[in-house]
N, C-alpha and C positions, 0 to 999 in steps of 0.2 A: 598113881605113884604115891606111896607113904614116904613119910618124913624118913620112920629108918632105913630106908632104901638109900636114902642120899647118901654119898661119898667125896670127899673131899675134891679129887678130880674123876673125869671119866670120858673115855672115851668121843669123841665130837660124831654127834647125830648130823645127818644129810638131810635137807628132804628141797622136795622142788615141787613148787605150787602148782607147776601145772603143767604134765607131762610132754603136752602134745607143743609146750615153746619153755626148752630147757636150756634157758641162757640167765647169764649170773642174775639179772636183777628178780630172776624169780625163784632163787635159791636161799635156804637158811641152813645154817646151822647155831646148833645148841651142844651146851654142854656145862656139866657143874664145875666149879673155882671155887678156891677161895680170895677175899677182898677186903682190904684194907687201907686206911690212909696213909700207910706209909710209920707208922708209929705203934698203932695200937694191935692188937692180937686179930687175926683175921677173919673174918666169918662167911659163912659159907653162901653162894649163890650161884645161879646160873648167866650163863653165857648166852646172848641170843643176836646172833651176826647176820646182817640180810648183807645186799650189795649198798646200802648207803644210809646204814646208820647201825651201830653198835649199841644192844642194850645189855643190863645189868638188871637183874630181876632177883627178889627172894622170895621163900617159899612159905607160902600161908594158908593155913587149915583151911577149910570151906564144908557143910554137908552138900552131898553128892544129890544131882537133882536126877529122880529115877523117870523113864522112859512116862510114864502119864504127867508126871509132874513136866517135863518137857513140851509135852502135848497139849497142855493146857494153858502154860504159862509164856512159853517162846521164850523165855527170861536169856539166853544160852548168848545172846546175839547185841546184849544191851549196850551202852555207851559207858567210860571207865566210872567206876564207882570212886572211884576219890577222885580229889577236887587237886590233884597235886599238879604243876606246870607242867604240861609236855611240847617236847622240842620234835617235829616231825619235817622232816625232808621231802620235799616234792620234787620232781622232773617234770620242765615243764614239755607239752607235748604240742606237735606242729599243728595238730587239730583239735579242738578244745581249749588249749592253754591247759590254766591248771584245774580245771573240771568244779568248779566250784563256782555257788554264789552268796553273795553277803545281804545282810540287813542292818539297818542301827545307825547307829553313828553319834557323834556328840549331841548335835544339834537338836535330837532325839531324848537325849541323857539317857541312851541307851550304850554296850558295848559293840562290836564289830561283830555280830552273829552269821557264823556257817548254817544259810539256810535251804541250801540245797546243794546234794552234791552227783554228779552227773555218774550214771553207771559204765564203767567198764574205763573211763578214765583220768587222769592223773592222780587226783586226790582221791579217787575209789580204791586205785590199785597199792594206794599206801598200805591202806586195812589202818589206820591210823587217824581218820579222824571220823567227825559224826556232827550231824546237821543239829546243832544247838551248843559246839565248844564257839568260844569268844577269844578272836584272835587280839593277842596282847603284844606279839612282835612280829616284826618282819623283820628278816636277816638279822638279829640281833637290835630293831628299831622302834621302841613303842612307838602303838598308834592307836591307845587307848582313846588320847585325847582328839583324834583325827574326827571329823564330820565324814560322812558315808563316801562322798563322792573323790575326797581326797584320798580314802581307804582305798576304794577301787584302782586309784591312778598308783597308789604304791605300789600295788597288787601285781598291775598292770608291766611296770616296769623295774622288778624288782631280779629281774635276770632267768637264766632258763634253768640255775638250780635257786630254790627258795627254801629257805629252813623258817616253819611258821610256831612261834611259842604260842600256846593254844593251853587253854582252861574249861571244862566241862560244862555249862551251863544249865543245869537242869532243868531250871521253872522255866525257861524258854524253849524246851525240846518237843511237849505235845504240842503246842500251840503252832512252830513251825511245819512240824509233822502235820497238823491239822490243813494248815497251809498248800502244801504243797498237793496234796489231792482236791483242795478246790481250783490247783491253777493259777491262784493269784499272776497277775504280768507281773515277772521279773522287777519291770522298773518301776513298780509302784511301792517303792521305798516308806516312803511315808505314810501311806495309807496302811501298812504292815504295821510299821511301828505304834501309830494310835490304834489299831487294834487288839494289836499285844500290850501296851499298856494297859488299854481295857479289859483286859482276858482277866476271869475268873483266878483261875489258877494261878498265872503271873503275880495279881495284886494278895493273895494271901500268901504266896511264897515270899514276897516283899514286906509284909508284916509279920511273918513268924518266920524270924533270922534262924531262930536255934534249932528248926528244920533243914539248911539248906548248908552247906557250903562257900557259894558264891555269891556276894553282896557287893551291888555294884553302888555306887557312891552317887552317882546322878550324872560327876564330872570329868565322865572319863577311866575311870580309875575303878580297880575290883579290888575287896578286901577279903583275906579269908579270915570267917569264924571260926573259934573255937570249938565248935561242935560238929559232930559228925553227919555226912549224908541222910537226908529222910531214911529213918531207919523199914518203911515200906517201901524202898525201891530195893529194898536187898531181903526184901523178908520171904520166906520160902515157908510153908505149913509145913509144920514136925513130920506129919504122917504121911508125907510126901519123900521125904528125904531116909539117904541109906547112909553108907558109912563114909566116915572120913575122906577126904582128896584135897591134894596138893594144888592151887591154884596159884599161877606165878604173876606178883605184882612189879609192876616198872620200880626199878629206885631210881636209874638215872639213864638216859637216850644221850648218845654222844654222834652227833652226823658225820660220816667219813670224808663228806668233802671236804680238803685239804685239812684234814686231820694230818695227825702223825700220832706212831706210837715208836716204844723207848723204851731198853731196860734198862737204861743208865737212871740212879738218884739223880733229880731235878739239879743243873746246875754244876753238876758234878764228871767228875771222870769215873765215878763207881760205879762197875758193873752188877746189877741183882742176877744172880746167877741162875733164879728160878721166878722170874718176874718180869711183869711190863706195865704199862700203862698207855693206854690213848686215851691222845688230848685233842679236841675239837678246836675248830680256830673260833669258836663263839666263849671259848674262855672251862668250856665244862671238862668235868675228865673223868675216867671208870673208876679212880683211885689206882691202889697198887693191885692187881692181879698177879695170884699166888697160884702155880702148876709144879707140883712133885716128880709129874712125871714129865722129865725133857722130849720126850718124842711129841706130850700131846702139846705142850709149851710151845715146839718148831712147829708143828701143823697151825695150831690160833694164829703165829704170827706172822706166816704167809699167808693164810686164808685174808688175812685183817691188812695186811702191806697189799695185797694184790686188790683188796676192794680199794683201798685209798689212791693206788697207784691208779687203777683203770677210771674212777671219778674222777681224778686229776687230771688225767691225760683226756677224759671228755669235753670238761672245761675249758682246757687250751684249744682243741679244733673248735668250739661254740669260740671262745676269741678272737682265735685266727679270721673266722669267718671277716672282720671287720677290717684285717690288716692285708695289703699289698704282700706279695711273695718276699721280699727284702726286709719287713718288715716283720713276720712271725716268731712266735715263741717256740724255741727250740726245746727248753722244758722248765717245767715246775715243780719244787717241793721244798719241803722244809730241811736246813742244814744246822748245826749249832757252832756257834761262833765262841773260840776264847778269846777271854777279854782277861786282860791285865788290870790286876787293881794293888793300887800303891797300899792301900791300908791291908792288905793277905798280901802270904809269899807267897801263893798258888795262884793259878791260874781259873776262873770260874766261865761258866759255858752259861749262853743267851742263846735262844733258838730264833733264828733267823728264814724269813722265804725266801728263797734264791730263783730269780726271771730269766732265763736267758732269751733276750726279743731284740732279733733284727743286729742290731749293731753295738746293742749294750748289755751289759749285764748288772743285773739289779737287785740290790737288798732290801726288803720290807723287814718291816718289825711284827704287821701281822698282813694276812693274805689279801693283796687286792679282789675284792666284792666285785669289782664292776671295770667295765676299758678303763672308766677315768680314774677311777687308783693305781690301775698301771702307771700314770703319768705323775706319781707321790712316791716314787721310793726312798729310802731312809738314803741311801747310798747307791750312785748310777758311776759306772766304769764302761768306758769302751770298749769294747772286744779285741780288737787289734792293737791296743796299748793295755794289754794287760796280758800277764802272764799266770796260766795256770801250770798249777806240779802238784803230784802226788808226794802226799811224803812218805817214805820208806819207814818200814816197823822201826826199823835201828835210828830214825830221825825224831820219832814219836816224843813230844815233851812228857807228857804223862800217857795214863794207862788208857785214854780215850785210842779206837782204831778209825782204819780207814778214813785218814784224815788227809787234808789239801789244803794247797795256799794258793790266794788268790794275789798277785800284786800289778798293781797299778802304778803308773811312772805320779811321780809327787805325793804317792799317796803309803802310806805306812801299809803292811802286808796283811792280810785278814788270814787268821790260823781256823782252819773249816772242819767240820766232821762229819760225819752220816755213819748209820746204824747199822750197814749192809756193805761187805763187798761188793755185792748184786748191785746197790745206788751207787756208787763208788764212779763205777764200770759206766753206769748211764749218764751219769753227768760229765764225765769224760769225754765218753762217744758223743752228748750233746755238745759238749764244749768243742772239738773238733769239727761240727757241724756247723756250729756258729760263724769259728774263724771262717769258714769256707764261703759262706754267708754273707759276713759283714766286708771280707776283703773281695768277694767279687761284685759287691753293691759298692766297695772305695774307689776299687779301679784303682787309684791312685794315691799316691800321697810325697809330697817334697818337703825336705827338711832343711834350712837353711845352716850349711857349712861354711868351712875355709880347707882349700885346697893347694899345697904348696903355697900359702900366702896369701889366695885369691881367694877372695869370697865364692859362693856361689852356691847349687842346691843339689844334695842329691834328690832322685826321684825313685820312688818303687812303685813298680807298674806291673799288674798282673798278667798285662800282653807279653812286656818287654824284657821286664827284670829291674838292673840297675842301672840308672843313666846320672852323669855328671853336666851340670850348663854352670859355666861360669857366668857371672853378671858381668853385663854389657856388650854378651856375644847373640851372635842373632838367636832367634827366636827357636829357629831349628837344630840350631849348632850344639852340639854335644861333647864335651871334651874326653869324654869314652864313656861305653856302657858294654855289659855284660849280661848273658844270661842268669837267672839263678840257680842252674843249674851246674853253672861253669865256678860258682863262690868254693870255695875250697877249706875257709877257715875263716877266723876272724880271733881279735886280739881287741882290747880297751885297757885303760890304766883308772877304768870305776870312775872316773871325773867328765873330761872332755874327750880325749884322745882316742880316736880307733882305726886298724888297721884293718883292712879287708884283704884276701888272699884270693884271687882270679886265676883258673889256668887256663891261659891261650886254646882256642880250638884247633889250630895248627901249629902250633910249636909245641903243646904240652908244657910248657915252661911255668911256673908261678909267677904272676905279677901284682904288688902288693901297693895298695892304695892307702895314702894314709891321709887323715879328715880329721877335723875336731867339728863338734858339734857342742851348744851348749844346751841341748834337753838330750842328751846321750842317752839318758835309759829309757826315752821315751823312744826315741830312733832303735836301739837294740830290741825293747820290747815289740815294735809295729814291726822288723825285721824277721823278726821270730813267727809273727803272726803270718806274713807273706808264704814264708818257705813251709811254714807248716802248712797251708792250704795247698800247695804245692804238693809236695808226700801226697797226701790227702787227694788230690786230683787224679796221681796217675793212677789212680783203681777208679776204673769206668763206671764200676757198677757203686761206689761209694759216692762220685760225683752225680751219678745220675739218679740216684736216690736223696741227696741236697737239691736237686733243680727239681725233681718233681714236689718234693714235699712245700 
């Protein structure tokens, strides 16, 4: 492809790596954009989306290496020529783990070196990494300064999706490569490292910096130089080479799990009306992505919502795996929250992850990594004292859509959004899952009243309904109950006071119960919760899709 072939947008290219198992994670698509911060004038790049990580690539001259030159050289197949950070996603897999093995380590004054990587899986089938990059994070964690054996135990339990920040290591690449055809055992760590410190190569790539890229400090820690790659790992002979070709370099890998993407300006109710952007939850982002043409604009951002959505929803069943049936996650993703700020008259939006698990529903500020950040959320509400509602366009404070409220008894109302009527629709249907969920794991719940005078408690019971026991009547004694089925209405004056509306099953008559309560909206709200499970129950096939899942 030549430069002037490019176009501003085009068309999204298909392909699937491998015919004969045509399922998403071995699917790409490409396609040119343009790409901006959101400020400056755009410029052009390509589009390049697998199942679990979105990249952003621009286009750079190269000569073309002709069919002998191929043949002689293999060069086609090398490890990335710039020393820039890349962010690579793994899946880890039931056999193998994540297909890789390490060297180095502090105690070494070496970096964490990929020194073997196993064929055909996890980290093979990325196509993303190469026996001699230095891994510098884990999930967003240096572990530069880490000794070998503590590397491996990150490694080890760092979850069944790993996103590895990884750096090219050059003067260490023949030497492991040498390695791994003599066999070295695996575990002989240390014998590795004093032989690669000994290695030829190694120690003159250690003394002449302005050759290399990556200079590792002794303590842990890589520095880049100023200078560019050994200009012979990229040298090709003149009489070798044919015309011009487009070679596409990485700018920036953004991983799709629990990503989100957004046309709205950050922060804002402002719709870009030919634009988007995905953000990773390790903090990176594509920038502003610029499409002219709206059809290919809606195709990117289903293609891009449907890899996030299915990495999401993988995540939660790898979760669930740990939780009791009463206990799982109904669902995950990111929502944005408006917040009121006294110094602006407007209203500004904070992007929130929203949990719905077992009996709570819960807000992070960023995605829990692991079960035990489950157990950190910013804000935990119970499911059955909280009330969700959609808000009607004609309710909408500003020009943000598909927005909800979440309210909790004592607790001020969270004004919500999402990008999609399509999201909109799922956390809905998730939220009615929940109720179903959390109120047949309650069974029960009594709220201390006053009944004509008397103390006493109502009860809401998922078998029975509503039942009244005054205090100091027997244990079994009931001063009436009802189905919830037989409720007819209900009244409150907003403080204490509520009236409930009962029709007899044999007289048809109204009979009307009146109660004060003093956590009233907590009682209205878990009320609302009961009888919506209720609705919700009599469709067989909606309850018996909440018990099996």
């Amino acid at each position: 492809m030549r430069v002037d072939d490019l176009k501003m947008a085009t068309p999204i290219e298909e392909k699937i790596l491998d015919q004969n198992l045509k399922d998403a994670f071995l699917q790409v698509r490409t396609g040119m954009v343009m790409v901006s911060d959101g400020k400056s004038k755009p410029e052009l790049a390509r589009l390049h989306l697998t199942m679990e990580v979105i990249t952003l690539q621009r286009p750079e001259t190269v000569q073309a290496i002709s069919p002998t030159a191929a043949m002689l050289g293999s060069q086609l197949s090398q490890p990335p020529l710039e020393s820039k950070e890349r962010m690579v996603q793994i899946t880890r897999q039931k056999e193998g783990g994540l297909g890789l093995s390490i060297k180095g380590g502090s105690e070494h004054k070496l970096p964490i070196l990929i020194s073997r990587i196993y064929k055909d899986h996890a980290a093979d089938r990325t196509g993303q990494l190469f026996v001699g990059d230095a891994i510098i994070k884990v999930n967003g964690e240096y572990i530069t300064a880490c000794n070998h054996d503590d590397a491996v135990n990150i490694l080890r339990n760092a979850g069944d999706i790993v996103v590895l920040t990884v750096k090219h290591y050059r003067a260490a690449t023949p030497f492991l490569q040498k390695q791994l055809s003599r066999e070295t055992p695996e575990s002989d760590n240390d014998a590795t490292c004093a032989e690669l410190k000994a290695d030829e190569g190694w120690r003159l790539a250690q003394s002449n910096n302005n050759n290399n890229n990556n200079n590792f400090n002794g303590n842990g820690t890589m520095n880049n130089s100023s200078s560019s790659m050994n200009n012979n790992s990229n040298h090709r002979p003149n009489s070798l080479c044919s015309e011009p070709e487009i070679r596409w370099v990485d700018i920036v890998c953004v991983p799709l799990m629990m990503a989100y993407v957004t046309r709205y300006i950050y922060g804002t109710d402002k719709l870009r009306t030919n634009a988007f952007e995905v953000r990773g939850l390790n903090g990176t982002t594509t920038g502003v992505i610029h499409l002219d043409d709206l059809a290919i604009l809606s195709s990117w951002l289903k293609y891009i919502t449907e890899n996030i959505t299915g990495l999401t929803n993988l995540q939660m069943k790898l979760y669930n795996r740990n939780f009791p049936v009463g206990e799982r996650i109904e669902y995950m993703g990111w929502v944005n929250e408006g917040v009121l700020n006294s110094q602006i008259s407007w209203q500004t939006y904070v992007p929130r992850f929203l949990v719905l698990k077992g009996t709570e529903v819960l807000l992070f500020d960023n995605p829990p990594l692991n079960i035990a950040g489950l157990n950190k959320p910013n804000v935990a509400y119970k499911v059955y004292q909280t009330m969700f509602r959609v808000v009607k366009e004609s309710e909408t404070v500003d020009s943000r859509q598909h927005c909800f409220l979440l309210q909790s008894s004592g607790h001020d109302p969270k004004y919500l959004s999402v990008e999609t009527r399509q999201e909109l629709l799922r956390i809905e249907n998730s939220w009615n899952a929940a109720i179903v969920t959390s109120v047949i794991k309650l069974g029960r719940k009594t709220f201390a009243v006053s009944h004509q005078g008397r103390s006493g408690g109502l009860t809401l019971d998922w078998q029975t309904g509503f039942s009244l026991h005054e205090s100091g009547s027997e244990p079994n004694a009931m001063t009436w109950q009802y189905k919830f089925s037989q409720l007819r209405g209900s009244s409150d004056d907003g403080k204490s006071k509520l009236k409930l509306h009962f029709q007899d099953q044999e007289t048809r008559s109204i009979e009307t119960k009146e109660l004060e309560c003093q956590v009233l909206q907590s009682l209205l709200f878990c009320m609302h919760a009961f009888l919506t499970a209720k609705v919700a129950s009599v469709d067989p096939q909606f309850l018996n899709s909440i018990q099996q899942a």
